[in-house]
mmCIF file of the N, C-alpha and C atoms, coordinates in Angstrom:
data_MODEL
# 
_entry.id   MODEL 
# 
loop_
_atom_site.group_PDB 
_atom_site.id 
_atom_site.type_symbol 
_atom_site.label_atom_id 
_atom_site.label_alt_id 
_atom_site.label_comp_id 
_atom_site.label_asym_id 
_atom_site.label_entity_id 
_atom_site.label_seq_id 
_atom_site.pdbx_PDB_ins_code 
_atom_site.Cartn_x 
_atom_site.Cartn_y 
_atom_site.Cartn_z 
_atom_site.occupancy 
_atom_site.B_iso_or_equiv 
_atom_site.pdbx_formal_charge 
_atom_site.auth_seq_id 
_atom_site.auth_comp_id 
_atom_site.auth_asym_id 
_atom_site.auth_atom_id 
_atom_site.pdbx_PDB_model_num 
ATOM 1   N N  . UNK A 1 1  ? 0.216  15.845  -17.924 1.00 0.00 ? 1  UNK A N  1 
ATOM 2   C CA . UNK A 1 1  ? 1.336  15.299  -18.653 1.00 0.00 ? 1  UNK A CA 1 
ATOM 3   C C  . UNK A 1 1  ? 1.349  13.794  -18.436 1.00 0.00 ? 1  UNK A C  1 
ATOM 4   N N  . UNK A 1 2  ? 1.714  13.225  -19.470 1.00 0.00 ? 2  UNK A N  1 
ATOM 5   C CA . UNK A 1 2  ? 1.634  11.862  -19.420 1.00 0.00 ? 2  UNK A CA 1 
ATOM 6   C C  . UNK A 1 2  ? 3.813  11.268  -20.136 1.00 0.00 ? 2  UNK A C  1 
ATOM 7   N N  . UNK A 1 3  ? 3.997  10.817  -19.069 1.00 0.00 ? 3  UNK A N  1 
ATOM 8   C CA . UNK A 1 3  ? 5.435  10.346  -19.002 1.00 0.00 ? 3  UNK A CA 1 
ATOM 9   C C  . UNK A 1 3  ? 5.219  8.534   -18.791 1.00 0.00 ? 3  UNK A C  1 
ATOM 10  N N  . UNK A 1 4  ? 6.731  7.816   -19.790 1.00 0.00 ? 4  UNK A N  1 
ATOM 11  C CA . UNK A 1 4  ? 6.948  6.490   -19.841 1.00 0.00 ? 4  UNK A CA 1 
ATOM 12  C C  . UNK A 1 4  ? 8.147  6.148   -19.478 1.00 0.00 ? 4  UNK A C  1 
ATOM 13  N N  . UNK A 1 5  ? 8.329  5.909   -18.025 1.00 0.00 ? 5  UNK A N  1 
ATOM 14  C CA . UNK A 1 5  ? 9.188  5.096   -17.464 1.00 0.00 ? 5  UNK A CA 1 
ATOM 15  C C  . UNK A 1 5  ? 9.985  3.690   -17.649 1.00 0.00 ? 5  UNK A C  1 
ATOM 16  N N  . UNK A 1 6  ? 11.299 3.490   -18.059 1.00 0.00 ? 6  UNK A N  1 
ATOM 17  C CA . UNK A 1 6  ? 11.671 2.215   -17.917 1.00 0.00 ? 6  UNK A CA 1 
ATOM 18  C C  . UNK A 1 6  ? 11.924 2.151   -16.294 1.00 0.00 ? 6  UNK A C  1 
ATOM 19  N N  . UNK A 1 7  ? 11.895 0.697   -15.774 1.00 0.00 ? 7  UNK A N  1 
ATOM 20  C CA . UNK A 1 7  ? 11.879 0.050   -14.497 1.00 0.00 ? 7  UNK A CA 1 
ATOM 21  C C  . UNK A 1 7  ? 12.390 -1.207  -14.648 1.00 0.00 ? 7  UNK A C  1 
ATOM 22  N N  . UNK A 1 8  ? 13.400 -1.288  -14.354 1.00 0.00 ? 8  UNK A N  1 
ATOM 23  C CA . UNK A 1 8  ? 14.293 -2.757  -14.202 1.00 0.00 ? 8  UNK A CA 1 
ATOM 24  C C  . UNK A 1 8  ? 14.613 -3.112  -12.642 1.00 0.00 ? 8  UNK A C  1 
ATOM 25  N N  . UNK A 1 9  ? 14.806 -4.659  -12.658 1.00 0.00 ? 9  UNK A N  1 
ATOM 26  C CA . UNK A 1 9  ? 14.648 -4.977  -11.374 1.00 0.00 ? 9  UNK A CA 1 
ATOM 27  C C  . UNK A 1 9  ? 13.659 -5.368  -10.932 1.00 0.00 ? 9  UNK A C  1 
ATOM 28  N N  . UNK A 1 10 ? 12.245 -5.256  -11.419 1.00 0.00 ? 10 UNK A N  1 
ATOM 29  C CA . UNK A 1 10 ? 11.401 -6.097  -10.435 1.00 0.00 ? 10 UNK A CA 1 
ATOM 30  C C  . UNK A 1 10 ? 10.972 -7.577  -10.828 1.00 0.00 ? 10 UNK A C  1 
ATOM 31  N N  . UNK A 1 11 ? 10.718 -8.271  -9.868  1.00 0.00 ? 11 UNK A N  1 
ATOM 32  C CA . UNK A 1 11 ? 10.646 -9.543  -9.929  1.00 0.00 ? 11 UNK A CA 1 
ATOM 33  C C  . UNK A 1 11 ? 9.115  -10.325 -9.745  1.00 0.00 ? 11 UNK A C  1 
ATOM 34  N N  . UNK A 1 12 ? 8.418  -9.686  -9.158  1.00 0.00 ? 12 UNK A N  1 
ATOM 35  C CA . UNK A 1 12 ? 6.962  -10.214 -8.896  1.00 0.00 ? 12 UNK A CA 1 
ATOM 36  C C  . UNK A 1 12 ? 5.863  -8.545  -9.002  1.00 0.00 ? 12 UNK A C  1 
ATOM 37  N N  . UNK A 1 13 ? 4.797  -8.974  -8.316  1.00 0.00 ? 13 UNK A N  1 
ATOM 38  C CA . UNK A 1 13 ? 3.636  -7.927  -8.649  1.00 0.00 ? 13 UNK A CA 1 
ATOM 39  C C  . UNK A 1 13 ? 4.073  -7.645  -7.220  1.00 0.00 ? 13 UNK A C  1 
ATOM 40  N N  . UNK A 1 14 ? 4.190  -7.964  -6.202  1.00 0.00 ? 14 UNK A N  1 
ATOM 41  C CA . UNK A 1 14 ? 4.453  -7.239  -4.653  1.00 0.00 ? 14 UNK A CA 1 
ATOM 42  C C  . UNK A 1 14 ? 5.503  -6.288  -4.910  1.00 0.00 ? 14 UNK A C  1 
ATOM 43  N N  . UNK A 1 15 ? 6.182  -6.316  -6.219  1.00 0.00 ? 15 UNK A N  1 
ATOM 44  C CA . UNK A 1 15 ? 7.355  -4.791  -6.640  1.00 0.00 ? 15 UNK A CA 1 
ATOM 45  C C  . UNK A 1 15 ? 6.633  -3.818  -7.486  1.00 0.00 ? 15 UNK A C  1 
ATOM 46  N N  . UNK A 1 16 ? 5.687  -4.305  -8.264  1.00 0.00 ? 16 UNK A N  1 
ATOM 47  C CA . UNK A 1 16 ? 5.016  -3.836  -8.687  1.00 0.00 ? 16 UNK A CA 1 
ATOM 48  C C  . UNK A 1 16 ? 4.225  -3.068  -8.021  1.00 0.00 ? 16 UNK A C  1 
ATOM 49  N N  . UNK A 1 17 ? 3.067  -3.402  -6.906  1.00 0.00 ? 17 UNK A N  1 
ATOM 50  C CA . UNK A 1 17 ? 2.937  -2.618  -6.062  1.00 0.00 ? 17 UNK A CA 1 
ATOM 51  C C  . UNK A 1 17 ? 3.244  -1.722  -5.261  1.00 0.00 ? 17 UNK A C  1 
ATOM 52  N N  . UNK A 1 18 ? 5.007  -2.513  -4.657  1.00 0.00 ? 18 UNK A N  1 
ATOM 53  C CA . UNK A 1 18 ? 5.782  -0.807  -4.193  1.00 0.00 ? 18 UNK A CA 1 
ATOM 54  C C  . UNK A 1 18 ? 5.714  0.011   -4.908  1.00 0.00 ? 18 UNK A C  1 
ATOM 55  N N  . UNK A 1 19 ? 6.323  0.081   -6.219  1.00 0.00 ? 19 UNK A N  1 
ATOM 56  C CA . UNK A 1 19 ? 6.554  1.218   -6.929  1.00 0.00 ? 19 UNK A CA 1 
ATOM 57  C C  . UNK A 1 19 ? 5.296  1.888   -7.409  1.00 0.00 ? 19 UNK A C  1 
ATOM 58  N N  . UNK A 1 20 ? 4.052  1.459   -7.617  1.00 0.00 ? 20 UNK A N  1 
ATOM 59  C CA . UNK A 1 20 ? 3.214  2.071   -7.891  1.00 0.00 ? 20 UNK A CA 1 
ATOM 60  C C  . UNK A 1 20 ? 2.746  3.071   -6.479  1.00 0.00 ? 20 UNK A C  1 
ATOM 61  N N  . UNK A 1 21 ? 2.478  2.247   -5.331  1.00 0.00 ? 21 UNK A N  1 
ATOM 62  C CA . UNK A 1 21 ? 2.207  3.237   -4.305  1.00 0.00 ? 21 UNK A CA 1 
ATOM 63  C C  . UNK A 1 21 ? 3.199  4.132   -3.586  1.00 0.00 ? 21 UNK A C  1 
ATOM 64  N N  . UNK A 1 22 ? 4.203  3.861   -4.068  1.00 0.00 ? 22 UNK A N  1 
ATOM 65  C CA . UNK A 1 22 ? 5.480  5.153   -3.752  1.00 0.00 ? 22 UNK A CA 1 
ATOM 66  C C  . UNK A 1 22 ? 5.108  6.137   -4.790  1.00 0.00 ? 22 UNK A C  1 
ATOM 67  N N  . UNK A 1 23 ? 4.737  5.881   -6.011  1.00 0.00 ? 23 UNK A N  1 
ATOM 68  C CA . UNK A 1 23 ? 4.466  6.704   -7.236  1.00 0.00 ? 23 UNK A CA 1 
ATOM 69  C C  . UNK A 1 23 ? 3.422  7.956   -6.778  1.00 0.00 ? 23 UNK A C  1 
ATOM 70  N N  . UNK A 1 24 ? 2.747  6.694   -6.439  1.00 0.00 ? 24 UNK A N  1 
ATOM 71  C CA . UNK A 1 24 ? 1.366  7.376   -6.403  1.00 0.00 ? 24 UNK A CA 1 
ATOM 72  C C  . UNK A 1 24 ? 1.055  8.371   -4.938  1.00 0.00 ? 24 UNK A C  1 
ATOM 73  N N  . UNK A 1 25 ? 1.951  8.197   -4.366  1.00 0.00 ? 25 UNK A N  1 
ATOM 74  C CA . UNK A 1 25 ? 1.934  8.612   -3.042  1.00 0.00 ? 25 UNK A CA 1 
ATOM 75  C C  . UNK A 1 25 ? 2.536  10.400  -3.159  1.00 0.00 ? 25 UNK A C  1 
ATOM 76  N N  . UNK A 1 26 ? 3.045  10.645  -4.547  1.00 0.00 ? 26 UNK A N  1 
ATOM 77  C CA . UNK A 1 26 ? 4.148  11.977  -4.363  1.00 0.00 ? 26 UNK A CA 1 
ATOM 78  C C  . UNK A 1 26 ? 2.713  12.606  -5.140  1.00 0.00 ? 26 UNK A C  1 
ATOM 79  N N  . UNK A 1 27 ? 3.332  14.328  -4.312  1.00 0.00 ? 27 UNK A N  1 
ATOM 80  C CA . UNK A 1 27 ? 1.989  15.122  -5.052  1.00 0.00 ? 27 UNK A CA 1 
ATOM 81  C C  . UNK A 1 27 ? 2.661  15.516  -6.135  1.00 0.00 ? 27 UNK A C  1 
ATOM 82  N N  . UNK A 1 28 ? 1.202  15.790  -6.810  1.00 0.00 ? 28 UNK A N  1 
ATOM 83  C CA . UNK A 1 28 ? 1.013  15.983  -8.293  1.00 0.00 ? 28 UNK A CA 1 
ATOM 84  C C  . UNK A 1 28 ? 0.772  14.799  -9.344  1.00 0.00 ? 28 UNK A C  1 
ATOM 85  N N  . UNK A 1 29 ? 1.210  13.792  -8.594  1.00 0.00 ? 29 UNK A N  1 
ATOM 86  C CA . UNK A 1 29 ? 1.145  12.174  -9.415  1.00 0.00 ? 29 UNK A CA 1 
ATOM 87  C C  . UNK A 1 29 ? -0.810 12.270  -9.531  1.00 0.00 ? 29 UNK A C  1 
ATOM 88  N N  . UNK A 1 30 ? -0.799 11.804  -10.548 1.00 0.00 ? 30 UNK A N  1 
ATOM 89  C CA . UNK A 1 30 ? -2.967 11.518  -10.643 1.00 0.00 ? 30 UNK A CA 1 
ATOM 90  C C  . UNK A 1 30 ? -2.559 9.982   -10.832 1.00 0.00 ? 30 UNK A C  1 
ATOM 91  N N  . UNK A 1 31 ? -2.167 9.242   -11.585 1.00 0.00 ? 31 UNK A N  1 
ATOM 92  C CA . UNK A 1 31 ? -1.920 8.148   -12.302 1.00 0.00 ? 31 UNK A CA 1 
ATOM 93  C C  . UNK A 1 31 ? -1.240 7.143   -12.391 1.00 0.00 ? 31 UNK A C  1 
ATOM 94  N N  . UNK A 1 32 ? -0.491 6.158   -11.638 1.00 0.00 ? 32 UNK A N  1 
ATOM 95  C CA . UNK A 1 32 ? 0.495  5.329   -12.778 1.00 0.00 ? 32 UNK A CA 1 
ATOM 96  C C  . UNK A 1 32 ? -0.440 3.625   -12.726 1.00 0.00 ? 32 UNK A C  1 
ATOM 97  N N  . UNK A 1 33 ? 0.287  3.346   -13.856 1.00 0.00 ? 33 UNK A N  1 
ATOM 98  C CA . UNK A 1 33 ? 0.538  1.858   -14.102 1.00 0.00 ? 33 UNK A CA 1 
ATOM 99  C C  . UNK A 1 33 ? 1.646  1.079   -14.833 1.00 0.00 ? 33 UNK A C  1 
ATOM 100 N N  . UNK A 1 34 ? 2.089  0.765   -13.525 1.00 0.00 ? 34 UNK A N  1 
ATOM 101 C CA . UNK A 1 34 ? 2.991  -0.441  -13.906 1.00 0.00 ? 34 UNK A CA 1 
ATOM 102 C C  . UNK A 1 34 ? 2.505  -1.721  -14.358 1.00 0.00 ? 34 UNK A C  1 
ATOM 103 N N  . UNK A 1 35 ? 3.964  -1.884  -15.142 1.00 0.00 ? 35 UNK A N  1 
ATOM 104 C CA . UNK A 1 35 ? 4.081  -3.424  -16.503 1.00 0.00 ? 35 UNK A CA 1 
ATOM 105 C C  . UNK A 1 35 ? 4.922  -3.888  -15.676 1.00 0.00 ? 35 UNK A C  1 
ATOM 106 N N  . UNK A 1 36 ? 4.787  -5.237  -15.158 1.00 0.00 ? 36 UNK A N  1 
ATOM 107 C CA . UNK A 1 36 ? 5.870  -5.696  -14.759 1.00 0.00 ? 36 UNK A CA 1 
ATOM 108 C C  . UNK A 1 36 ? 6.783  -6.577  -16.192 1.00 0.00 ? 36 UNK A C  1 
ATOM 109 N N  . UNK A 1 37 ? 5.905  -7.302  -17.083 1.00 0.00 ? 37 UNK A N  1 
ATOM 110 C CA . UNK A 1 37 ? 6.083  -7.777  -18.343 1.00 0.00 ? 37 UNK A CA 1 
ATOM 111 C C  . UNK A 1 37 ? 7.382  -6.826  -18.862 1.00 0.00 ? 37 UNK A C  1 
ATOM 112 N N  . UNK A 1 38 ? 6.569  -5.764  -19.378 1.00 0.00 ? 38 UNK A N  1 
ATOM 113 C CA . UNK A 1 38 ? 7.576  -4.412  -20.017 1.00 0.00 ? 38 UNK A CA 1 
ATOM 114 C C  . UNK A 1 38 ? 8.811  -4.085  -19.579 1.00 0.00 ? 38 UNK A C  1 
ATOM 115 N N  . UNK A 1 39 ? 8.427  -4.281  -17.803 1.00 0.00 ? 39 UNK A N  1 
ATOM 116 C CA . UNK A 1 39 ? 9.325  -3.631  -17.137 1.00 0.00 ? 39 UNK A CA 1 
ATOM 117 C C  . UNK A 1 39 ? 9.297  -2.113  -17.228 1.00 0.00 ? 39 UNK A C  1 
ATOM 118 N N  . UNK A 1 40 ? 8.236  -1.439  -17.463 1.00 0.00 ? 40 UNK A N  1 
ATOM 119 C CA . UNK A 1 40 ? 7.855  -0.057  -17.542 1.00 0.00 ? 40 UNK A CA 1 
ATOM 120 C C  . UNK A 1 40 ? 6.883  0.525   -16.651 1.00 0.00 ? 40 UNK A C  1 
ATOM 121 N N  . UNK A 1 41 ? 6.685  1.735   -16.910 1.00 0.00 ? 41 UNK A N  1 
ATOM 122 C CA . UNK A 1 41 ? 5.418  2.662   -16.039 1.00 0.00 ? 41 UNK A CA 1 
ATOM 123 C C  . UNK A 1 41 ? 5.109  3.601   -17.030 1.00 0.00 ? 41 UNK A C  1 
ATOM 124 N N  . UNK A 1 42 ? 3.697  3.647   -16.790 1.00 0.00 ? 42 UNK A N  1 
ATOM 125 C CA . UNK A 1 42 ? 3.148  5.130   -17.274 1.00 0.00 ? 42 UNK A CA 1 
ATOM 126 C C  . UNK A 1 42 ? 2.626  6.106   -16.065 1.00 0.00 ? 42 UNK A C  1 
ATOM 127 N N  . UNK A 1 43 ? 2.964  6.984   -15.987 1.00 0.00 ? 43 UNK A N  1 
ATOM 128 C CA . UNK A 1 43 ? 2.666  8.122   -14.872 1.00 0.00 ? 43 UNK A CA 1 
ATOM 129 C C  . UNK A 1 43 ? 2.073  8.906   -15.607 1.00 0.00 ? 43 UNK A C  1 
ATOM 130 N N  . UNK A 1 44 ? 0.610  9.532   -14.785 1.00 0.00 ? 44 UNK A N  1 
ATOM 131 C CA . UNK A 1 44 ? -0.012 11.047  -15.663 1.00 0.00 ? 44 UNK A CA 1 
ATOM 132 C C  . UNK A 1 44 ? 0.251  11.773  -14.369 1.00 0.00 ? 44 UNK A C  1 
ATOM 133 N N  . UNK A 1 45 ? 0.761  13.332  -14.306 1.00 0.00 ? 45 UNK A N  1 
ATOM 134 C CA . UNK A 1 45 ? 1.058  13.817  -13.385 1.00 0.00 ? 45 UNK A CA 1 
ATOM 135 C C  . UNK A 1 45 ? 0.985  15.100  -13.822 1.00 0.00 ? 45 UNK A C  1 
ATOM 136 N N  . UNK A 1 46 ? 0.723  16.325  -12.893 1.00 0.00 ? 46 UNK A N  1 
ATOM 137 C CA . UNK A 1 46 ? 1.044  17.320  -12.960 1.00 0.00 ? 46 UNK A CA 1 
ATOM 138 C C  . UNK A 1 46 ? 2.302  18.072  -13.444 1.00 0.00 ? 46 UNK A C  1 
ATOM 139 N N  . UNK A 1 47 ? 2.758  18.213  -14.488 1.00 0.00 ? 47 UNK A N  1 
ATOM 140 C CA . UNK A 1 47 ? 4.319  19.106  -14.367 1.00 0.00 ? 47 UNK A CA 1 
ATOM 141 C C  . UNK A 1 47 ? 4.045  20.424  -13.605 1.00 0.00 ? 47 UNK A C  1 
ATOM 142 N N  . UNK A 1 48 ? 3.267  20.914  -13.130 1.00 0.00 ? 48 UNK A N  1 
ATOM 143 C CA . UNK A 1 48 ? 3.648  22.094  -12.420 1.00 0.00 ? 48 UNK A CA 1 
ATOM 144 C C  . UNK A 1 48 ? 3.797  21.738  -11.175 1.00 0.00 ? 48 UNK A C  1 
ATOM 145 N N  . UNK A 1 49 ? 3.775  20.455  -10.485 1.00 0.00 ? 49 UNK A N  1 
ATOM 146 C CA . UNK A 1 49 ? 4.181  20.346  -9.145  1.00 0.00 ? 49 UNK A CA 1 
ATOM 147 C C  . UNK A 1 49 ? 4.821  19.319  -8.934  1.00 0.00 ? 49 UNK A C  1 
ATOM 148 N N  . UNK A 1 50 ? 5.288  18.589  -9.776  1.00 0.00 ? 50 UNK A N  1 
ATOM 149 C CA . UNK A 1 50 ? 6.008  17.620  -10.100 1.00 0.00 ? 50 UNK A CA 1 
ATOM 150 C C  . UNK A 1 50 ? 7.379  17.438  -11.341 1.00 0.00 ? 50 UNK A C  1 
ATOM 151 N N  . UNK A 1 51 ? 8.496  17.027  -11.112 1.00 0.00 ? 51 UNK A N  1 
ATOM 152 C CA . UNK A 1 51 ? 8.732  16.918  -12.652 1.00 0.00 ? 51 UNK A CA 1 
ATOM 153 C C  . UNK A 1 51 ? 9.250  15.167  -12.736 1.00 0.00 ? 51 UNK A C  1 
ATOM 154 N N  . UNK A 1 52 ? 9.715  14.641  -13.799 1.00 0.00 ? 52 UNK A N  1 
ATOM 155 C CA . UNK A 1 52 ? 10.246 13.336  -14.076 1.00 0.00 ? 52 UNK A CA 1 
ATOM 156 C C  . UNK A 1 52 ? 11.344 12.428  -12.824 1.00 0.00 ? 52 UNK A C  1 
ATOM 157 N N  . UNK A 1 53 ? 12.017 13.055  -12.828 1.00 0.00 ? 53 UNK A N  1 
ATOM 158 C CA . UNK A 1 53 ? 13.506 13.372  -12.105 1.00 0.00 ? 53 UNK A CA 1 
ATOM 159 C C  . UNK A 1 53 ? 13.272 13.055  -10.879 1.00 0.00 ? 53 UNK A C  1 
ATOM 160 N N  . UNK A 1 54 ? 12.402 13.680  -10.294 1.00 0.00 ? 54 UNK A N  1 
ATOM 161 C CA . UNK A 1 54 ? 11.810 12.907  -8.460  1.00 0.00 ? 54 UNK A CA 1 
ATOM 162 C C  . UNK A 1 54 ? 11.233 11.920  -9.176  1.00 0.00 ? 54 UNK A C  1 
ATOM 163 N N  . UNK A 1 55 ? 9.881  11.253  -9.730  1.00 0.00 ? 55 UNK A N  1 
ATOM 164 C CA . UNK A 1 55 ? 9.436  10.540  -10.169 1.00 0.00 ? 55 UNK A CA 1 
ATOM 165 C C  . UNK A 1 55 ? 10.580 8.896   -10.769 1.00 0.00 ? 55 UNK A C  1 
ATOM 166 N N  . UNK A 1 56 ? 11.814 9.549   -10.848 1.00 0.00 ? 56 UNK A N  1 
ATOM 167 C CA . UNK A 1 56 ? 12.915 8.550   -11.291 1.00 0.00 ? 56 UNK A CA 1 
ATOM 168 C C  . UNK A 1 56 ? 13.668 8.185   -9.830  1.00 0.00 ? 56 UNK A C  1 
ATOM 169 N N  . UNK A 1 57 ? 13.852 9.391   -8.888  1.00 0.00 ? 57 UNK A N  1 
ATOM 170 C CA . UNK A 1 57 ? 14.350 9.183   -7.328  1.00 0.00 ? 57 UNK A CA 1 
ATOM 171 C C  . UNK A 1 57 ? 13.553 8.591   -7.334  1.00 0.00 ? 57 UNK A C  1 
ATOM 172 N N  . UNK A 1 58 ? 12.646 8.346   -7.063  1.00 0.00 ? 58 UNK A N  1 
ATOM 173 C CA . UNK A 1 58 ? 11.516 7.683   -5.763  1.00 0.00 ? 58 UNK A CA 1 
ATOM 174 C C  . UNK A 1 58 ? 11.512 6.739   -5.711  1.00 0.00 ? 58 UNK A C  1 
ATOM 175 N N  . UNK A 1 59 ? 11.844 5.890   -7.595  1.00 0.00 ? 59 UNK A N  1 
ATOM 176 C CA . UNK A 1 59 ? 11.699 4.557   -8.171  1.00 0.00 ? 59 UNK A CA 1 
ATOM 177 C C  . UNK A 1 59 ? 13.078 4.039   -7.375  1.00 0.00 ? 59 UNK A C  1 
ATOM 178 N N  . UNK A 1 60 ? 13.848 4.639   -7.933  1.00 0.00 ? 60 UNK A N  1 
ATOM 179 C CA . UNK A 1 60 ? 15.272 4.366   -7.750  1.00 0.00 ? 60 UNK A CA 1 
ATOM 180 C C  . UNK A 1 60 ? 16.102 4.008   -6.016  1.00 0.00 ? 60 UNK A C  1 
ATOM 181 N N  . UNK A 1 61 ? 15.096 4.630   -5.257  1.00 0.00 ? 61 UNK A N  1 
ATOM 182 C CA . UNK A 1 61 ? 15.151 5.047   -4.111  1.00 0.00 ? 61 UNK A CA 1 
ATOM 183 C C  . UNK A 1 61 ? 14.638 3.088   -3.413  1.00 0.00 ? 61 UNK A C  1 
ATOM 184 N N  . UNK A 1 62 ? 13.785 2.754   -4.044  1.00 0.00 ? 62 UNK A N  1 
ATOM 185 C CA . UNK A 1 62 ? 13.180 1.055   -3.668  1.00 0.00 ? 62 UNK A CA 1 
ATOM 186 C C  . UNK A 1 62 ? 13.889 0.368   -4.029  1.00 0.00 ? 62 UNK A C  1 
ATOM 187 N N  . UNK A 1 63 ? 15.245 0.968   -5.163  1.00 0.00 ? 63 UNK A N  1 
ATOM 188 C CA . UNK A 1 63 ? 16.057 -0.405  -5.166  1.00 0.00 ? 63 UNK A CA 1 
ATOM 189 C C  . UNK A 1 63 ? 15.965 -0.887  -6.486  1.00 0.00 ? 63 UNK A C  1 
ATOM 190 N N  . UNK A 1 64 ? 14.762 0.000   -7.523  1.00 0.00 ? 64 UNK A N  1 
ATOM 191 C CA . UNK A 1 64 ? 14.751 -0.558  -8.870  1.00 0.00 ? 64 UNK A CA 1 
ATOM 192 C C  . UNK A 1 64 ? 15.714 0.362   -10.078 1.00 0.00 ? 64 UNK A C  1 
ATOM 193 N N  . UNK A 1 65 ? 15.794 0.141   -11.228 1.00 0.00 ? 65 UNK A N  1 
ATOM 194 C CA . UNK A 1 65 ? 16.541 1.497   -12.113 1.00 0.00 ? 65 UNK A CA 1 
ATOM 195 C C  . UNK A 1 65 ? 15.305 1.672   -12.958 1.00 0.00 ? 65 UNK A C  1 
ATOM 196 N N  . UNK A 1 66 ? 15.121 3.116   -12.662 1.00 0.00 ? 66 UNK A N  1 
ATOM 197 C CA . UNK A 1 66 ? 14.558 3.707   -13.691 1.00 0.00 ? 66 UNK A CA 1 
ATOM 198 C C  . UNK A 1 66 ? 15.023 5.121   -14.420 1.00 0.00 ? 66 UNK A C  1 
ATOM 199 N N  . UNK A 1 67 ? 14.473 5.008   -15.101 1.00 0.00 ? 67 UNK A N  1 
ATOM 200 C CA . UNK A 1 67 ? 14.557 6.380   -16.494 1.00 0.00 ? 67 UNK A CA 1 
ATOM 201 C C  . UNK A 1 67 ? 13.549 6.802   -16.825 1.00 0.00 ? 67 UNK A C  1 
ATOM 202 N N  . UNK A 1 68 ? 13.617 8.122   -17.817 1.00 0.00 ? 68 UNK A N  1 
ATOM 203 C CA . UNK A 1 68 ? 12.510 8.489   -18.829 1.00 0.00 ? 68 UNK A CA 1 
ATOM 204 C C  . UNK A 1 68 ? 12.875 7.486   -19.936 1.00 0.00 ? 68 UNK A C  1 
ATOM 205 N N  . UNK A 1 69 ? 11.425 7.166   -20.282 1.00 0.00 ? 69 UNK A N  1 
ATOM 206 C CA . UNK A 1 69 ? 11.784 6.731   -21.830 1.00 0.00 ? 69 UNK A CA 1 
ATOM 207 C C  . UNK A 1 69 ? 11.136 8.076   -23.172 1.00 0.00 ? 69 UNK A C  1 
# 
């Protein structure tokens, strides 16, 4: 499954990097890349061991807002 995150709040690529290796750190995640430009993410991930919703905690959890888009 391939999901598009909005991400507000970050300010440089060192946020960019948190959130990607918090991303990338939960199982079932294969994928992301963050836009800091966009202010978005693309995640490819497993839905059977994963769903959106943690993937939005985790973001949310560093201090940034995210959503599904």
């Amino acid at each position: 499954m391939k999901q598009e995150f909005s991400i507000k709040g970050m300010s440089c690529n060192h946020c960019v990097e948190r959130v990607e290796d918090a991303v990338h750190s939960l199982d079932g995640v294969k994928k992301i890349k963050v836009n800091l430009k966009k202010e978005n993410g693309i995640v490819k991930y497993d839905e059977e061991k994963i769903q959106p919703e943690k993937i939005c905690q985790t973001i949310n959890a560093l201090g940034y807002q995210s959503e599904v888009i």
